[in-house]
C-alpha positions as CSV (number, residue, x, y, z in Angstrom):
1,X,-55.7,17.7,64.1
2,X,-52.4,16.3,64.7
3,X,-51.6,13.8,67.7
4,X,-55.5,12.9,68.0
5,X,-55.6,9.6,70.2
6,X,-59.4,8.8,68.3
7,X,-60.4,5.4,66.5
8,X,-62.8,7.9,64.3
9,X,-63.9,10.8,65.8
10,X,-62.5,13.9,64.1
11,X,-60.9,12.0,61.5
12,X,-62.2,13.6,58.7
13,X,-62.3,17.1,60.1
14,X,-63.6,19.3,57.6
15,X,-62.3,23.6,58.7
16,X,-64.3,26.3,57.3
17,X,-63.7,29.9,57.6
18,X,-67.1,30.7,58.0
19,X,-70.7,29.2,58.0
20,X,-74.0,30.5,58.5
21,X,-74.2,27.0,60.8
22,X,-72.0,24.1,61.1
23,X,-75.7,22.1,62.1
24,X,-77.2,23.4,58.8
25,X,-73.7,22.4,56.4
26,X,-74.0,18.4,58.5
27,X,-77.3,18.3,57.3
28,X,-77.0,18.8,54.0
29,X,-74.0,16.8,53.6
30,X,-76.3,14.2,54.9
31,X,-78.9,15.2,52.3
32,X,-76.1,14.8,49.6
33,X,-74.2,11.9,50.7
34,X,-73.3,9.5,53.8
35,X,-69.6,11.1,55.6
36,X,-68.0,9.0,57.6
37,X,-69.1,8.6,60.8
38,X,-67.1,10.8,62.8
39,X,-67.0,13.5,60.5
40,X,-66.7,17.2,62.4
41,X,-67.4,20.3,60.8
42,X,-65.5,22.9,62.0
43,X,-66.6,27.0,61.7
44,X,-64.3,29.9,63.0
45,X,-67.0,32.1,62.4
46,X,-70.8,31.1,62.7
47,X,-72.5,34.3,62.3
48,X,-76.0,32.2,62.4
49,X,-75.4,29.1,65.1
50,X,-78.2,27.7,66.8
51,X,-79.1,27.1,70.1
52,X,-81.9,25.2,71.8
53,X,-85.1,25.7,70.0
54,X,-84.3,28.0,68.0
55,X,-82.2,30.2,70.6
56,X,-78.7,32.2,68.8
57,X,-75.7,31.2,69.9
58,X,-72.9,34.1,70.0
59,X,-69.7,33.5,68.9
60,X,-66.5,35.9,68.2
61,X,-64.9,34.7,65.2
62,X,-61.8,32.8,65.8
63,X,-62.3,33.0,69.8
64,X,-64.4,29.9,70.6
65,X,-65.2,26.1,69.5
66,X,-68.0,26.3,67.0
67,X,-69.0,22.6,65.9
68,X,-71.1,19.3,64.8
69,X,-70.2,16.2,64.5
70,X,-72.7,13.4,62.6
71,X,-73.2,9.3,64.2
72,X,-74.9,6.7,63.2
73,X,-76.0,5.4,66.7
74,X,-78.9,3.0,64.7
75,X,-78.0,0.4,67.7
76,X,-80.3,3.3,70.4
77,X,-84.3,3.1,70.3
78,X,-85.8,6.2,69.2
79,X,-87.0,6.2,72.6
80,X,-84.4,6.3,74.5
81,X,-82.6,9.1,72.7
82,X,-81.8,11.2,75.8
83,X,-79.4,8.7,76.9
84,X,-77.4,9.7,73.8
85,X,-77.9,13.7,75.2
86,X,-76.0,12.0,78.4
87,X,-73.9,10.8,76.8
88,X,-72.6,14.0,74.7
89,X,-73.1,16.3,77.5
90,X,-71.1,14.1,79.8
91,X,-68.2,14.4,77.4
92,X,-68.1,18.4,76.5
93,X,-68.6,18.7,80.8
94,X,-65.5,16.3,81.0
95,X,-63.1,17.9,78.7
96,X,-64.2,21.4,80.2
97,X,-63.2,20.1,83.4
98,X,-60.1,19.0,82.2
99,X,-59.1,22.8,81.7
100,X,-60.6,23.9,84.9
101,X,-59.6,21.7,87.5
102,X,-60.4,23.8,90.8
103,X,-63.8,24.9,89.2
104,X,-67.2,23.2,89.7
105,X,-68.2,22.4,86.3
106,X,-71.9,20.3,85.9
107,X,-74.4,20.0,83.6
108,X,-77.5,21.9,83.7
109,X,-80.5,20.2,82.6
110,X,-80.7,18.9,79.5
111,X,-77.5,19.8,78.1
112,X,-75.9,23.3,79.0
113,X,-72.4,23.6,80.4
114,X,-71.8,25.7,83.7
115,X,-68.9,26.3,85.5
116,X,-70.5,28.1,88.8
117,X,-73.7,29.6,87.8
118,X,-72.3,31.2,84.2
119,X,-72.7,29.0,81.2
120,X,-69.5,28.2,79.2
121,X,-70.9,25.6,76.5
122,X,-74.1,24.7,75.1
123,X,-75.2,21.7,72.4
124,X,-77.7,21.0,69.9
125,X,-78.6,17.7,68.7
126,X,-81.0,16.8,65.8
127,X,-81.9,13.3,65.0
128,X,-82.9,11.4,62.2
129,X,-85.1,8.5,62.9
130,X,-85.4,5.6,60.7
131,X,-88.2,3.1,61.7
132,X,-87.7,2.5,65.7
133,X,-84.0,3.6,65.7
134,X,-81.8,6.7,65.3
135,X,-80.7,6.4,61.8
136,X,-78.3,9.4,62.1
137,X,-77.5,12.4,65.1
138,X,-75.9,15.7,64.1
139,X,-74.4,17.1,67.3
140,X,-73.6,20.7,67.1
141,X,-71.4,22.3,70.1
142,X,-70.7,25.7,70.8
143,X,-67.9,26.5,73.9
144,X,-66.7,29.9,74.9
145,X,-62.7,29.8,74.6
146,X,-61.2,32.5,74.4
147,X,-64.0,35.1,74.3
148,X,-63.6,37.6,77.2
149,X,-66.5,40.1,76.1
150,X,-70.2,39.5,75.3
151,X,-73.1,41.2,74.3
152,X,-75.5,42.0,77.1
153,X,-78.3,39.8,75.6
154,X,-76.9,37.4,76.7
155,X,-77.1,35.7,80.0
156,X,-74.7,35.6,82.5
157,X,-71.9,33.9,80.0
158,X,-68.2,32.5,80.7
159,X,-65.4,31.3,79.0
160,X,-62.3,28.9,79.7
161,X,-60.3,32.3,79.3
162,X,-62.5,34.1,81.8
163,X,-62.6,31.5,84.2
164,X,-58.8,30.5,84.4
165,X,-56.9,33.6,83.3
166,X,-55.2,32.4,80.2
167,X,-55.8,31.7,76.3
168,X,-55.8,28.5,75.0
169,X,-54.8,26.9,71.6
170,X,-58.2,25.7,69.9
171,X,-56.8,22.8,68.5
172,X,-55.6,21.3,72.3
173,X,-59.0,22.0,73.2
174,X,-60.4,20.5,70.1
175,X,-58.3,17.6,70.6
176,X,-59.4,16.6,73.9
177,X,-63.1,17.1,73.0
178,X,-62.9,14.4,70.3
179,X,-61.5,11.7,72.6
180,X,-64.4,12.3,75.1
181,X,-66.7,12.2,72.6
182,X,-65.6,9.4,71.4
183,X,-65.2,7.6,74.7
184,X,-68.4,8.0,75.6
185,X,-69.9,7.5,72.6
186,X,-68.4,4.2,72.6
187,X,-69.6,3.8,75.9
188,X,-73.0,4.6,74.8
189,X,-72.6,1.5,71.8
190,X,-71.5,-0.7,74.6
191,X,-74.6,-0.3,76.2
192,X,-73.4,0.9,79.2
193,X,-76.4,2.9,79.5
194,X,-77.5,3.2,83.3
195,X,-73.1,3.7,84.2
196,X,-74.2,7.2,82.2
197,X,-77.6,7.9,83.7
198,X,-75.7,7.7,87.3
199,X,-72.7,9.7,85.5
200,X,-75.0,12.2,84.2
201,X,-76.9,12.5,87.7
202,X,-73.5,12.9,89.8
203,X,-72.6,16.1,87.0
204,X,-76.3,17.6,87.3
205,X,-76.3,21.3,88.2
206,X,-78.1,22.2,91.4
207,X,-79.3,18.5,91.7
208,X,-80.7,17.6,95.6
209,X,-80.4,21.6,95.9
210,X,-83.4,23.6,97.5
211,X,-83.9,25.9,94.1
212,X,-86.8,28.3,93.1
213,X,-88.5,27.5,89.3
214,X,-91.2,29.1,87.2
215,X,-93.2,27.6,85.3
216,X,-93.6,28.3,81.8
217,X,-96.9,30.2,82.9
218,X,-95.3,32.6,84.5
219,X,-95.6,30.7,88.1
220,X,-93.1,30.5,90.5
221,X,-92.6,27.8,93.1
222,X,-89.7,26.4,95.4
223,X,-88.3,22.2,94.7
224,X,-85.7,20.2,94.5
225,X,-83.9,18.7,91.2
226,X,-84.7,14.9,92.1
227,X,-83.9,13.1,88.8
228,X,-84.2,12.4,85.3
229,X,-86.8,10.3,83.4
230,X,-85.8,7.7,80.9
231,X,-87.5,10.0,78.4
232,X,-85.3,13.3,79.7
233,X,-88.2,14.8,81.4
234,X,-86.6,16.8,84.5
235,X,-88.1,15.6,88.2
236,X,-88.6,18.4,90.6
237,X,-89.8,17.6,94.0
238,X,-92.3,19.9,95.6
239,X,-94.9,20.6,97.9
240,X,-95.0,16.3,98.7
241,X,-95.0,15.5,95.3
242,X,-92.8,15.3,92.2
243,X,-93.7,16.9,88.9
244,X,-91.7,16.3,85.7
245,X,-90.9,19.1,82.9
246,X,-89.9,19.2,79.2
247,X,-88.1,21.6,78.0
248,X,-89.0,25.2,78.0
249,X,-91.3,24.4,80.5
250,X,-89.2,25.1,83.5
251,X,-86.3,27.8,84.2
252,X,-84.7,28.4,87.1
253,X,-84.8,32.0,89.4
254,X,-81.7,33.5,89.6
């Protein structure tokens, strides 16, 4: 990438053609060797990217941003690795934003990108723990770009082209990822971690809204999106009480 206003993020930017998952070639690079932090791996066609446990994420070759990028954040406690989610997700909501300016772009719980109610972006982050801290973080990212048709499996998707009425060059978009990422990452180092939790809140989709859930048993209710807790666990107020969710444990109604 040429004019890239980073200290280290996307670097070493290594372009492939086509992988089966940028994720699975990070990890064994890892496996292999130690890149430099920073290092992105870059796919313009990922016929098998991953989404949230174990979920497919569907891409059109040469249309969208297919990604990961590998840290070191060993200066975060294992246990507080959601702050690093907010951190991440901040940055991929930001530089969608960027692009959309008169659209309402949050963050819907823990780390999918909406603009309205359709999702344009999703991410994926796998740790590595070592001892008490998080030796090493992979952070795959998957945004909609360009794509203007999708399969019907799946649900109710968007893209910047979709949403804006014109194309847009990858490598701008690309570009401006990178410095988010690495702006908030570095804001993440700097320890500036409850600036992010009140970031992430004020970016939340359908936070303080009155919203119908269903529970992973099939169980529906009506709450309100309350908060986050230091362990990512969604709060949902309801029925004079709050109840916290982990993933896949809670969806909303549409």
């Amino acid at each position: 990438m040429q004019h890239l206003n980073t200290l280290f993020v996307g670097k070493v930017l290594l372009h492939f053609q086509e992988l089966d998952s940028t994720n699975s070639h990070a990890q064994e690079l890892l496996a292999k060797s130690k890149p430099v932090e920073g290092t992105i791996v870059l796919a313009s066609a990922q016929p098998q990217g991953r989404g949230q446990h174990g979920s497919r994420w569907e891409s059109e070759p040469g249309k969208n941003l297919t990604l990961s990028l590998i840290l070191y954040p060993d200066f975060l406690p294992a246990w507080r690795n959601f702050v690093l989610n907010k951190a991440v997700s901040l940055a991929v909501r930001d530089c969608i934003a960027a692009f959309l300016p008169q659209k309402n772009v949050a963050i819907k719980w823990p780390n999918d990108i909406y603009v309205g109610d359709k999702k344009i972006g999703g991410i994926l982050i796998q740790n590595t723990l070592q001892q008490s801290v998080i030796a090493s973080t992979i952070i795959g990212i998957g945004l909609n770009i360009n794509q203007t048709q999708f399969s019907a499996a799946v649900p109710n998707p968007t893209s910047l082209q979709l949403e804006s009425g014109n194309e847009f060059a990858l490598e701008i978009v690309l570009a401006a990822l990178a410095e988010r990422l690495e702006q908030y990452y570095l804001q993440l180092r700097a320890g500036n971690w409850e600036q992010l939790n009140t970031f992430y809140l004020q970016r939340l989709y359908r936070l303080g809204t009155n919203s119908v859930f269903q529970r992973i048993d099939g169980t529906v209710f009506r709450g309100v999106i309350t908060g986050i807790s230091d362990s990512g666990r969604l709060q949902i107020s309801h029925d004079d009480f709050v109840e916290t969710f982990d993933l896949k444990e809670v969806s909303f109604v549409h």
